[in-house]
Structure formats: structure tokens, C-alpha cells
C-alpha positions as CSV (number, residue, x, y, z in Angstrom):
1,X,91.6,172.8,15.7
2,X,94.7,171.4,16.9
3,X,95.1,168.3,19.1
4,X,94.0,168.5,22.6
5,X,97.0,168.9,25.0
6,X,97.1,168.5,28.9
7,X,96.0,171.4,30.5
8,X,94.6,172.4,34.4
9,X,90.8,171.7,35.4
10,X,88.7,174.5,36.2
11,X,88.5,175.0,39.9
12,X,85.2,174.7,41.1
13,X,83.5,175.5,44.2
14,X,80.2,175.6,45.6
15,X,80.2,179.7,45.5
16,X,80.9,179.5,41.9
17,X,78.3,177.3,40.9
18,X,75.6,177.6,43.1
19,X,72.4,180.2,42.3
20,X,73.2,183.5,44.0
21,X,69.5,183.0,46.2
22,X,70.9,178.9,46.5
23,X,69.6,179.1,50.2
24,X,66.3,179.8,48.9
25,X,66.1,177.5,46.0
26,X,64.9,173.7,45.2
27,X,67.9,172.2,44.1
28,X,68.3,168.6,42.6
29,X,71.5,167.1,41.4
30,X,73.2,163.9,40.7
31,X,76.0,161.7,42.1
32,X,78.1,159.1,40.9
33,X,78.6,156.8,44.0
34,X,81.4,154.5,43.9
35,X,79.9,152.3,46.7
36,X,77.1,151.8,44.1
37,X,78.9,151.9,40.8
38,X,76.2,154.1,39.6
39,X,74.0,157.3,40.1
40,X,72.4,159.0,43.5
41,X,69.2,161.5,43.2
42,X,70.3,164.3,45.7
43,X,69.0,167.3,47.1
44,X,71.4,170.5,47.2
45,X,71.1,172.0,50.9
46,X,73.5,174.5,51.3
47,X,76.9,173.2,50.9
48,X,75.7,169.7,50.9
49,X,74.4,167.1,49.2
50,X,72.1,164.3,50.3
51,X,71.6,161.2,48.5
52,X,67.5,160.9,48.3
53,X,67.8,157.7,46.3
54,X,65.5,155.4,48.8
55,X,62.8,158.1,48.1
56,X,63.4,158.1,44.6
57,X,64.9,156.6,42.9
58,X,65.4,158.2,39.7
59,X,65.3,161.5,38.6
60,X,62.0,161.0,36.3
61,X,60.1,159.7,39.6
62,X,61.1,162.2,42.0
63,X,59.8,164.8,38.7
64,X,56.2,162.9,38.8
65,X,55.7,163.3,42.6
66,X,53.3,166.2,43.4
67,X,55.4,167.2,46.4
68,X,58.7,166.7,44.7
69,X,60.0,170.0,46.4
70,X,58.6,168.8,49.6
71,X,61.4,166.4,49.1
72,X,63.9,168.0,48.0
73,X,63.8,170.5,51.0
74,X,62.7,168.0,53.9
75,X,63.0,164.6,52.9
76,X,65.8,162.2,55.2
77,X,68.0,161.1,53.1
78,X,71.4,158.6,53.5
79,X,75.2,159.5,52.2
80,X,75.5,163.0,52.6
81,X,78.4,164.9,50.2
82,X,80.5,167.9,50.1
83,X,79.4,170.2,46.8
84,X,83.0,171.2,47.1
85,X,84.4,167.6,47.3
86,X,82.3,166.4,44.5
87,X,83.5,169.8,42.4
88,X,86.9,169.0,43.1
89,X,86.3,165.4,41.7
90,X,87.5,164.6,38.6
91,X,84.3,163.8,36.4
92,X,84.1,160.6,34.6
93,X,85.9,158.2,37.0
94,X,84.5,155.5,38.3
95,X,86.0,155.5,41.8
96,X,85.5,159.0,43.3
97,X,81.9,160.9,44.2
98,X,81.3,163.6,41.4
99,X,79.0,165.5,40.1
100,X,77.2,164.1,36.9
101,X,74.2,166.1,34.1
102,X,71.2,166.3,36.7
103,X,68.5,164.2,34.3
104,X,68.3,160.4,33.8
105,X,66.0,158.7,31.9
106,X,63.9,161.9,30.5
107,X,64.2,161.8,26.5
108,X,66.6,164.8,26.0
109,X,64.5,167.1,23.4
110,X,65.8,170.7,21.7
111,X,64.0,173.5,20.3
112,X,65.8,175.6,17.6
113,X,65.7,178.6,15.6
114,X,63.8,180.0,18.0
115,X,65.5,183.6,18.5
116,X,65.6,186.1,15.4
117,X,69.1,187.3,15.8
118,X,70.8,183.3,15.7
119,X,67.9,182.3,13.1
120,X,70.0,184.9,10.3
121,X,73.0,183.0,11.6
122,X,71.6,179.6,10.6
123,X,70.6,181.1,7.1
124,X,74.4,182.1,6.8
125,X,75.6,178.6,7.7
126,X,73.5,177.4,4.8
127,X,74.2,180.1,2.3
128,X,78.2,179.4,2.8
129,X,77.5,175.6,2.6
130,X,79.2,175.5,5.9
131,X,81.9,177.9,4.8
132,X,83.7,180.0,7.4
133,X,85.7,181.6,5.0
134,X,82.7,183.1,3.3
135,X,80.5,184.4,6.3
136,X,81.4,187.8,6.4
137,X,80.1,188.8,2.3
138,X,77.0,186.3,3.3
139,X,76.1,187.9,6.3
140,X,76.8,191.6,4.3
141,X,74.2,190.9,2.1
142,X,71.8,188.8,3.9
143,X,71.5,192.2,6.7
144,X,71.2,194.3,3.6
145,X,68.4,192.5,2.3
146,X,66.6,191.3,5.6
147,X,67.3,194.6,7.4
148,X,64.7,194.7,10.6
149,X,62.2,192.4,8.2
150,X,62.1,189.7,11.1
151,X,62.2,192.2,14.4
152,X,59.0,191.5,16.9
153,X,57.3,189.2,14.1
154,X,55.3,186.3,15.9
155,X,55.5,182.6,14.3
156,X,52.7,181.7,12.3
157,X,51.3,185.3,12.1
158,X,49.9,187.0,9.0
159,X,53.0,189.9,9.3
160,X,54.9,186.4,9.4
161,X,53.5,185.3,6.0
162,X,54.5,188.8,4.2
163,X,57.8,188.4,5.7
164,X,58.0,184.8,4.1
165,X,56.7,186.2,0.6
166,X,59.2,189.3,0.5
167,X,61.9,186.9,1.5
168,X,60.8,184.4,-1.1
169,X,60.8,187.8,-3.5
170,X,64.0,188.2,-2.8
171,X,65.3,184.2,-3.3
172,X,66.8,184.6,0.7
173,X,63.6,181.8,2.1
174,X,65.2,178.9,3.6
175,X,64.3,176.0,5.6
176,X,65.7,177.6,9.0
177,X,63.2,180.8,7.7
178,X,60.3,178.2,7.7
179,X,61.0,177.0,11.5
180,X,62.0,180.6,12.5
181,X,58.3,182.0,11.5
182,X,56.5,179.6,10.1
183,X,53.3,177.7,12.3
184,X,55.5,174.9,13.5
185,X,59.1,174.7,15.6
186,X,62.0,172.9,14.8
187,X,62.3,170.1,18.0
188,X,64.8,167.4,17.1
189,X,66.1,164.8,19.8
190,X,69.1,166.3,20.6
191,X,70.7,163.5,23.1
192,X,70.3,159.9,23.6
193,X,69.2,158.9,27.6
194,X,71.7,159.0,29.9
195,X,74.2,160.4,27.8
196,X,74.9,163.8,28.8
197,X,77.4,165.3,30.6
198,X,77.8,167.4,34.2
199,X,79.3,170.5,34.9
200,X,83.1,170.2,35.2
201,X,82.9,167.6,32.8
202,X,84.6,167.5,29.2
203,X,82.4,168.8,26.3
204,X,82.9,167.2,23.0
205,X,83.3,168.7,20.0
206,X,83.6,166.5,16.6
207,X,87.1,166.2,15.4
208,X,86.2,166.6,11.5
209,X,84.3,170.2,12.5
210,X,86.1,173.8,12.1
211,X,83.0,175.9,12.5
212,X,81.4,175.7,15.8
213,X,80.5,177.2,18.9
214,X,79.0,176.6,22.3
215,X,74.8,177.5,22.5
216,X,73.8,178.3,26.0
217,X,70.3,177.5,26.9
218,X,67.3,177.6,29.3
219,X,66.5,173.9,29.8
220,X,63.1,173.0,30.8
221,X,62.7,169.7,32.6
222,X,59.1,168.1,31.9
223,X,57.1,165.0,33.5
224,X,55.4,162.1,32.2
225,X,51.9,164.6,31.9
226,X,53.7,167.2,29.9
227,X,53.8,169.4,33.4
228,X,56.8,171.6,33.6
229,X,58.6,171.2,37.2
230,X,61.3,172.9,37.1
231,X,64.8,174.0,34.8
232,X,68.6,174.1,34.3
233,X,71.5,175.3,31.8
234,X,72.8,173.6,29.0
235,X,74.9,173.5,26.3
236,X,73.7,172.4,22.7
237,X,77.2,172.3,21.0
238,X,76.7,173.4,17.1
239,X,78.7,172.2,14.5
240,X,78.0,175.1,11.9
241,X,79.7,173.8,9.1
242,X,78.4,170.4,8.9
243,X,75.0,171.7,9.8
244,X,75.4,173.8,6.9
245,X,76.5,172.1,4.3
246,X,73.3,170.0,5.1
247,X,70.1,170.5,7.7
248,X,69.6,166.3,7.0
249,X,73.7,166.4,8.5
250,X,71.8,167.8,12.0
251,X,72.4,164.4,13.8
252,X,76.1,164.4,13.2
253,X,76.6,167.7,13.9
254,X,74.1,167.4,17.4
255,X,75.0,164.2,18.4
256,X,78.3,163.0,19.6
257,X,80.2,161.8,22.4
258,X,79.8,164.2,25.3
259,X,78.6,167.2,23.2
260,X,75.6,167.6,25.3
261,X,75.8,168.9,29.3
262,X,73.4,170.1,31.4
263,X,73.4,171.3,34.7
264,X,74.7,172.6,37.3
265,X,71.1,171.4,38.9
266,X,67.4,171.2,38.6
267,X,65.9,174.2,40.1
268,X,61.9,173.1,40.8
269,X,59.5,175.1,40.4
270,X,58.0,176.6,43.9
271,X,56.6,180.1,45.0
272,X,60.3,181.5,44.6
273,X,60.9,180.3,41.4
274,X,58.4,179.6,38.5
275,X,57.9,179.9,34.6
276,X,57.5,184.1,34.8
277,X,61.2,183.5,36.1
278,X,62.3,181.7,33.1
279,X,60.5,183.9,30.7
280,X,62.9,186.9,31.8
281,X,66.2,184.5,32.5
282,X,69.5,186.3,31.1
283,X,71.7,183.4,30.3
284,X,76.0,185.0,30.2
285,X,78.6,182.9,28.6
286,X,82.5,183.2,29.2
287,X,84.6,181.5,26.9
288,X,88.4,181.0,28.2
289,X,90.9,179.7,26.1
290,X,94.0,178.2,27.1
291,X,96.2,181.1,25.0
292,X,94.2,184.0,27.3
293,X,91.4,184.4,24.4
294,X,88.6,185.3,26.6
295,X,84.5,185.7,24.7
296,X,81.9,187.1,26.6
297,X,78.5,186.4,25.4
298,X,74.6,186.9,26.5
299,X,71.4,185.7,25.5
300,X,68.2,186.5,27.3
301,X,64.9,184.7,27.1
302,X,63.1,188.0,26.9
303,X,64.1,187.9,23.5
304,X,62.6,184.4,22.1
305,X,60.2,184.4,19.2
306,X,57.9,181.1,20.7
307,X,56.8,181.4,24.0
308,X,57.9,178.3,26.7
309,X,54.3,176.7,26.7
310,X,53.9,176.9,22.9
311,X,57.7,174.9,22.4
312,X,56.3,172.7,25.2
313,X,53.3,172.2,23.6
314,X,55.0,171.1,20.1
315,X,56.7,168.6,21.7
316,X,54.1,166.7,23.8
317,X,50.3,166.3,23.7
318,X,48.0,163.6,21.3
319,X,50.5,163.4,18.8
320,X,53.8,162.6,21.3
321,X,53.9,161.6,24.9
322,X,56.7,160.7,26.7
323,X,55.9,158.6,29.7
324,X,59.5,159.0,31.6
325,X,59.0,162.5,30.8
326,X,61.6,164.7,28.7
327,X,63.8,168.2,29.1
328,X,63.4,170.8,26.4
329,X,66.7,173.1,25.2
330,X,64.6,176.4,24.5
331,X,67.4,177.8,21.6
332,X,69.9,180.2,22.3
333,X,69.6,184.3,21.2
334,X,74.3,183.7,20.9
335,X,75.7,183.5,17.9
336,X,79.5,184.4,17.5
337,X,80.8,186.2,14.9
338,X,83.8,187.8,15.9
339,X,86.7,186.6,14.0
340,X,89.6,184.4,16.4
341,X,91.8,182.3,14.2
342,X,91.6,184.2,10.9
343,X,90.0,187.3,9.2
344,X,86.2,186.4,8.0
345,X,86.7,183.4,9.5
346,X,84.1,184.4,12.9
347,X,84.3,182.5,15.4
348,X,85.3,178.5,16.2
349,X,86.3,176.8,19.5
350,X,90.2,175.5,20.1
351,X,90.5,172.5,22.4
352,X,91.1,173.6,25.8
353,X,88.3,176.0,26.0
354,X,86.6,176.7,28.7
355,X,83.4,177.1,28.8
356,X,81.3,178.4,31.2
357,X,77.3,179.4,31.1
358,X,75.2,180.7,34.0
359,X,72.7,182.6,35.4
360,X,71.9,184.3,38.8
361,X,68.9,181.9,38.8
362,X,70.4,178.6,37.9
363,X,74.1,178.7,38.6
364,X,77.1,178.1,36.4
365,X,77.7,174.6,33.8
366,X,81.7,174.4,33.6
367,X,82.8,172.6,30.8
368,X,86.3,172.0,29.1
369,X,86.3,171.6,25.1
370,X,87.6,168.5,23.7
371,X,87.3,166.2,20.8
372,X,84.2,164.4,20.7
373,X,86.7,161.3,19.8
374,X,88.7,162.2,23.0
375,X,86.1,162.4,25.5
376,X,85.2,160.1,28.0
377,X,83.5,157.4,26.2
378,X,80.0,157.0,27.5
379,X,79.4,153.5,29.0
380,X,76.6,154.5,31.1
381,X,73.6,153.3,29.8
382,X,69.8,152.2,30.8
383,X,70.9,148.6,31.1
384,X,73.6,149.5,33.6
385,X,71.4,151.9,35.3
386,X,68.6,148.7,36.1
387,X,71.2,147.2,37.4
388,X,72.8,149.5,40.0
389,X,69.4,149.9,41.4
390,X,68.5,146.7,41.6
391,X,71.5,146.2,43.5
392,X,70.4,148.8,46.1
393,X,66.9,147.1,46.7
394,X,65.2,150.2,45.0
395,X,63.4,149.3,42.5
């Protein structure tokens, strides 16, 4: 990809990112407050946002209140926002109001592998050894020989084992095969706290990568006793070729600067909106690039392989708890292949690119591809947090 050059923010507004029932649902956001040089829990109400901060003061203890949306709909609260002036913000300055990724402290958790059609994907990434060029002739023969094998099998299931030994028959089993069907998910730590980004926020992307692509994602949001309140969008930014080349390369090619966002907001959980709601979620991505390329893309959670509850339950219980609670990236059905800068060469983003997932349900996360080495650095952290809080007489 070529350097990133100057180029116009998306305009945002509160019709363009708000859920389409918004004055129905139980909305919780986040503000950067330049009076506080640090972060405000809000509630969305209408086209306004209210700082709820002297009721809760973070994010994870407004999660572990049993009357949370209570809250949310009813509670006073102090500074009261704009959506629009904190969408028309720039994010990731310090001295203006603006939207920032709606979680805090929860340990940010992903689930992958977890749709058929993007698990043969992962098998091509390893086949090419990260390879664009040689997609196309792996994916040729890896449909010929998989075929429908995978379609409707359930994890762990006895169809799932004579999938694994005709696979294994055919030398195609791979360790993305094994978390795909086998008994146990893949769930990495996708995120450190703290560190990921809004909507209308830059989205990193690792300089060294020239295989990638945006994953857009159900996001469930978690308390401390593995309870799941409520849930958002995000973006789980793959690097294919350097996860390719090597599944023990998955930190690099997770984990940069800014290449995790979630958001727009928390939608909790309440009679309008519940976990039935996710289970049928259809998640649409745009892609716009700054030469008029424009990607449409879809993946709906109709189609997942592991139920909700059962990636939930790999992640906490005996084995794991997480006592500030965590958000869980379900895995994403998208997986690009048509070709953009060269023949065979299937899809890869260009700098510039915007990117923009949403659902009726959830409303839209805006984000504008740069490099990871480019983005805002991320200065933000726990310590910084304590002490912003303390300064307001919270804690």
C-alpha cells in the first residue's frame, strides 16, 4: 500500500450512526472530556448525550449493576453533549468532546474461525504461506476437494470427526480445520485495555502487511459473572499474510496500534433487545476508497457454526474469570476475494479507506484506514484513567 495522504473525514451525524429503533434502544457511549482530560460514561437519549459518570463511573461498573438500563434511560446525569457535535469532532485530540470505543477496562477477547465460509479462507492464508499471489489455484483446489464437506456440520460432532478424517485423507487438515470443528474455539486476546478505538476514528493497519481486510463483528459485552448485558460492532482488522505465513505470527498481525474499534455504542440488553436479537443480527460492510473503489460486503450471525453461549462459555467459567468483565468479537462470515490491485491478487485495503460496518440494530462504526505506524499513538492507559477519576472525586 502506498503512503497515507491527506484526505476529508467522513461526515458523521447522529442519523447515520444511530440504530434505526435508537428511540427505543439502551444506548451507552463514551466521551472524551477536555474539562477532565479523560473519559465520561454516557447514555445516548435521542440526539444527546449525558455524562452518567457520578453514577458510574466506568463502563465495567455501570455493566455489573442489575438495573444498568434503568440508568441508562432515567438516571440524572451532568454535561450533557450533542451526538452531532461529538461526530463532528475530530477523534484523538485532547481538547475537543468526541466520541471514543464504548468499553474501558473489560479484557477485550475474540472468537475466530467461527463461520464455515471464512474458516476455508484461513486454510488458504496458510496454504499460500501468506501469499496473495497464489490464492486463486489454492482456493481452486481447496473448493474442489472440500466441496459442501463442512456445510451445517456442528463443532465437536461425530459428522464433525468424519469430516476431519476425510480431510486428513486428503492431506487438506489444518490447524484453523481443528478450531473450525473440532470440541474447542479459537479465543485469543485480541486488544490490550483501553486501547481501542471509536467510530470516526483511524483504524490501523500494519505497514509491513499487503494482505488484509476489515472483519466486521457482533461484539458481546460481558460482566464480571460471565452475564451477557448487552452488544456492539467491531472491527477485528486481519493481516492475512502474516497470519499465514505463521498462526504463532497471530499477535502481530491482531495487535497494533489502533487496529481494533468498536462501537458506535453499547446496546443493553432489555425487553426490546436481547440475545434471540443477536442470534439473527445481519452485519453490512461498505468499503470506500479514496479512488471511488466501493466493496459491499455481509455477514449474518444466522450463519455461525458455535452458538453465542457456547463462545461465551469458552471464554469464562472455573478455568478463566475476568473480574472487570470482558467483550467477546463473535468472528465474521466476510471474507474478500474479489481481486482490486492486481489479477489473483483478491482483495487488500489502500490507505484512505473507508470503512464502515453496521446494522439496523446497532448502528454504524466509521473508520478511516491508516498505517498502524501512523495512527494516533495510544497514550491512554489504566494509569491515566485512575487518575482522571480521582480527580473528579469518583472513585
Amino acid at each position: 500500500m502506498e503512503p497515507a495522504a491527506a484526505r476529508p473525514r467522513p461526515l458523521l451525524t447522529a442519523g447515520s450512526v444511530l440504530p434505526q429503533d435508537a428511540s427505543r434502544a439502551v444506548l451507552v457511549a463514551r466521551v472524551h472530556s477536555p474539562e477532565w482530560d479523560g473519559p465520561c460514561v454516557a447514555a445516548v437519549r435521542g440526539e444527546h448525550v449525558v455524562d452518567l459518570t457520578a453514577v458510574a463511573p466506568t463502563v465495567c461498573d455501570l455493566m455489573e449493576r442489575d438495573d444498568a438500563a434503568d440508568i441508562v434511560r432515567e438516571a440524572d446525569g451532568g454535561h450533557v453533549w450533542r451526538l452531532d457535535d461529538l461526530l463532528a469532532a475530530p477523534a484523538g485530540r485532547s481538547d475537543v468532546a468526541h466520541l471514543l470505543a464504548p468499553v474501558d477496562l473489560h479484557v477485550i477477547k475474540a472468537a475466530g474461525v467461527t463461520f464455515a465460509r471464512s474458516l476455508l479462507e484461513r486454510v488458504i492464508e496458510e496454504r499460500t504461506g501468506g501469499d496473495p499471489a497464489q490464492a486463486a489455484r489454492v482456493r481452486a483446489r481447496v473448493g474442489q476437494l472440500v466441496g459442501g464437506t463442512l456445510d451445517g456440520i456442528r463443532p465437536g460432532s461425530p459428522e464433525a470427526g468424519k469430516a476431519k478424517e476425510l480431510l486428513v485423507a486428503e492431506g487438506l487438515w489444518s490447524q484453523y480445520l481443528e478450531v473450525g470443528i473440532g470440541p474447542d474455539p479459537e479465543v485469543f486476546t485480541k486488544a490490550p485495555v483501553l486501547s481501542a478505538v471509536g467510530t470516526g476514528a483511524d483504524i490501523g493497519v500494519l505497514g509491513a502487511s499487503v494482505w488484509n481486510n476489515p472483519e466486521p463483528e457482533a461484539v458481546l459485552v460481558v460482566d464480571s459473572r460471565g452475564r451477557i448485558r448487552g452488544a456492539t460492532l467491531g472491527n477485528d482488522v486481519n493481516l492475512r499474510d502474516i497470519e499465514g505465513r505463521s498462526a504463532l505470527l497471530l499477535s502481530q498481525a491482531k495487535d497494533n496500534n489502533a487496529s481494533c474499534a468498536i462501537g458506535p455504542f453499547i446496546r443493553l440488553f432489555d425487553e426490546d433487545f436481547g440475545l434471540d436479537t443477536v442470534r439473527g443480527l445481519d452485519i453490512d460492510l461498505r468499503i470506500d476508497g479514496t479512488d471511488g473503489y466501493v466493496l459491499h460486503g455481509s455477514s449474518s450471525m444466522r450463519e455461525i457454526s458455535r452458538d453465542v453461549l457456547d463462545l461465551v462459555t469458552a471464554t469464562y467459567g472455573p478455568h478463566h474469570q475476568y473480574p472487570d468483565g470482558f467483550v467477546l468479537f463473535t468472528g465474521t462470515l466476510f471474507a474478500p476475494t474479489e481481486d482490486r490491485q492486481a489479477p489473483g491478487a483478491g482483495f487488500t485495503h489502500e490507505y484512505g479507506d473507508v470503512v464502515r460496518i453496521s446494522s439496523p440494530q446497532l448502528g454504524a462504526l466509521v473508520n478511516t484506514v491508516v498505517p498502524s505506524e501512523q495512527a494516533a499513538p495510544w497514550t491512554f492507559g489504566v494509569r491515566a484513567l485512575l487518575r482522571s477519576l480521582a480527580r473528579r472525586g469518583v472513585l
